[in-house]
C-alpha positions as CSV (number, residue, x, y, z in Angstrom):
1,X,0.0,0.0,0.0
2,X,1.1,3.6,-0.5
3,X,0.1,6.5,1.1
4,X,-0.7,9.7,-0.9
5,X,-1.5,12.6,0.2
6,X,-4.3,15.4,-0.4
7,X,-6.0,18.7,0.4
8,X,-9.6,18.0,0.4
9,X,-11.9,20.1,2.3
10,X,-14.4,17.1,4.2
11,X,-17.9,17.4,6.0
12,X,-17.5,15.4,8.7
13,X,-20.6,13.3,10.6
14,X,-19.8,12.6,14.4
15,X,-21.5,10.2,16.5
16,X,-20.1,10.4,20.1
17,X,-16.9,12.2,20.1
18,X,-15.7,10.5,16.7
19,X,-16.3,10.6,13.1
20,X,-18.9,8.4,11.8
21,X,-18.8,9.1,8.2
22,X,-17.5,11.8,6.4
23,X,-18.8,13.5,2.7
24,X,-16.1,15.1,0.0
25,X,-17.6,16.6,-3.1
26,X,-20.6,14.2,-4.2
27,X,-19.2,11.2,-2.4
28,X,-20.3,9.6,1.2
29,X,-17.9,7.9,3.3
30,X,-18.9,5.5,6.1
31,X,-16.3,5.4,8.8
32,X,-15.7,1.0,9.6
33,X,-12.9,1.4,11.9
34,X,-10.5,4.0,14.0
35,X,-6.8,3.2,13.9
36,X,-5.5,6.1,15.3
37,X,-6.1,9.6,16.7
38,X,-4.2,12.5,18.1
39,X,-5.6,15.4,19.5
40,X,-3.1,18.3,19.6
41,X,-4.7,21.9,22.1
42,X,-2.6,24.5,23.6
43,X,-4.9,27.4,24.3
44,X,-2.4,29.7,24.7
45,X,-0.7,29.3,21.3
46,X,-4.0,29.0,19.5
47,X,-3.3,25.1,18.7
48,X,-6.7,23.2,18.9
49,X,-6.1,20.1,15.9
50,X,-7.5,16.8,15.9
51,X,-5.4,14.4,13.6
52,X,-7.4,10.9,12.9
53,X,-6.4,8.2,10.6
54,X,-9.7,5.7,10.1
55,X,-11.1,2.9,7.3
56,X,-13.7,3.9,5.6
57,X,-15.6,2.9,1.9
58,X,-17.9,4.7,-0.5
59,X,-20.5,2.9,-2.8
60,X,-17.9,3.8,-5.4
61,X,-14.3,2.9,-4.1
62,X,-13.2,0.0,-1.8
63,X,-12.5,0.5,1.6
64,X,-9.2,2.4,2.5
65,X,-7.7,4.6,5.0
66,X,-8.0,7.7,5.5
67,X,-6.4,11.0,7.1
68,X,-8.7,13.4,8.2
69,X,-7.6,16.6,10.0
70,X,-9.7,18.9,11.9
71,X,-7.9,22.3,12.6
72,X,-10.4,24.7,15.0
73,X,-13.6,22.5,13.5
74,X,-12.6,22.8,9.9
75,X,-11.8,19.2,8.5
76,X,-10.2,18.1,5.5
77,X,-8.8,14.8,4.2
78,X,-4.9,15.3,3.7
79,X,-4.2,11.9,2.8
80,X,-5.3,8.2,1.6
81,X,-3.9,5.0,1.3
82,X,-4.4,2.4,-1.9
C-alpha cells in the first residue's frame, strides 16, 4: 500500500466524540474502523487540531484509510492509502 497525500476540504458526521462518516464533493464515506487519533490543544498558542487516521468505503471505491484533519472544527482529508 502507499500512502498519498491530499488537500480536500471534508464534512464530517460525528457520533459520540468520533467521526462516523465523512462527505467530499458528491461522495459519502462511512467510517468501519479508527486506527489512530491525536488530538493536539494549547490554548495559549491558538493550537486546537485533531489528527485521525480511520477505514472507511464509499459505494464507489473500496475500503481504504484515511487521514482526516480537523484544525479549530474545519476538517479536510490530507491523505489516503491504496
Amino acid at each position: 500500500m502507499r500512502r498519498r497525500t491530499c488537500d480536500h476540504p471534508v464534512q464530517v458526521e460525528i457520533r459520540g466524540d468520533s467521526p462516523s462518516g465523512f462527505r467530499q464533493d458528491d461522495c459519502d464515506y462511512e467510517v468501519i474502523t479508527f486506527l489512530k487519533m491525536l488530538a493536539l490543544r494549547r490554548p495559549q498558542d491558538d493550537v486546537d487540531t485533531q489528527l485521525w487516521q480511520v477505514r472507511a468505503r464509499s459505494d464507489d471505491s473500496p475500503e481504504r484509510t484515511y487521514e482526516l484533519e480537523c484544525d479549530h472544527g474545519r476538517w479536510r482529508m490530507t491523505a489516503m492509502w491504496c
